[in-house]
C-alpha positions in Angstrom: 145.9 50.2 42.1 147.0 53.9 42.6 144.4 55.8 44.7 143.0 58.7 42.5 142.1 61.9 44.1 138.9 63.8 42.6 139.6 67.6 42.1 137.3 70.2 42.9 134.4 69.8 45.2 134.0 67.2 48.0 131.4 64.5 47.7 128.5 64.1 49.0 129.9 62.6 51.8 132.4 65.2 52.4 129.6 67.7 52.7 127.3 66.0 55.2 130.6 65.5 57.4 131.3 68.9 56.5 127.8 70.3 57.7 127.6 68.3 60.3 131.1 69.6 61.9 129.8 72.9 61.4 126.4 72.7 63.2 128.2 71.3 66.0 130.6 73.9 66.4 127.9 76.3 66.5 125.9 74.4 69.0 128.5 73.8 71.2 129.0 77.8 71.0 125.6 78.9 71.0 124.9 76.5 74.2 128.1 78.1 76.0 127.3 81.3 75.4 123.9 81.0 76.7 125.5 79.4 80.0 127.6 82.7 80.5 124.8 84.9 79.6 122.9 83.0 81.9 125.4 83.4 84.7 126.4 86.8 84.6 122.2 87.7 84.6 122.1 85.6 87.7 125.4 87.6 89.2 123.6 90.5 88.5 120.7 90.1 90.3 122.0 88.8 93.7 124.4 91.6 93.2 121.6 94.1 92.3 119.1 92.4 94.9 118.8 94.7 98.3 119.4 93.4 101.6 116.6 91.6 102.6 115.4 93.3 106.3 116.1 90.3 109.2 113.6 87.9 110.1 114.7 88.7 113.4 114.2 92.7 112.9 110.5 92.8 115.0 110.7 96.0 116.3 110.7 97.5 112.8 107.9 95.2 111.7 105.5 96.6 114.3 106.5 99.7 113.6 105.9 99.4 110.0 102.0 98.0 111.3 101.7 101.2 113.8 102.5 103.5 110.6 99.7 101.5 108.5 97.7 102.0 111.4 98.2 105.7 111.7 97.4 106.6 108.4 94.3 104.2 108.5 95.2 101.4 106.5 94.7 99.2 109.1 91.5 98.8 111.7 92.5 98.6 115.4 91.3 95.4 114.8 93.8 94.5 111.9 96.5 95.6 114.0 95.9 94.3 116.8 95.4 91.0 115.2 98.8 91.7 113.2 100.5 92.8 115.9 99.5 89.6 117.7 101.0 87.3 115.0 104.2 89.0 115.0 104.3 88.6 118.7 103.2 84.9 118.8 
């Protein structure tokens, strides 16, 4: 028996395999370019990010708490107590 071919549009079948192809494709491209979007955002930032000051830096700390202290934002007892922490 001789295989006959239909002409004109795929079956049923055909579509759903079709479709199905289709939505992958796009999923697989979608999900990809989300990675790279993703990526590059996260380049950016630790790119964009400013050097954090050392841990270490403790001199510039206490001065930072003598300038809040200058101008009043801190008590002499917030410093102090501040200053202690820093210290120990």
């Amino acid at each position: 028996m001789p295989l006959i071919r239909r002409g004109g549009r795929p079956g049923l079948l055909g579509t759903m395999a079709r479709t199905a192809v289709i939505a992958g494709t796009a999923n697989a491209v979608t999900t990809r370019h989300q990675e790279r979007a993703q990526q590059r955002a996260q380049e950016q930032a630790a790119a964009a990010a400013p050097a954090a000051p050392a841990a270490n830096d403790l001199a510039a700390q206490i001065q930072r708490l003598g300038d809040l202290h200058a101008v009043g934002t801190l008590t002499d007892d917030e410093f102090a107590t501040a200053k202690a922490r820093l210290l120990g």
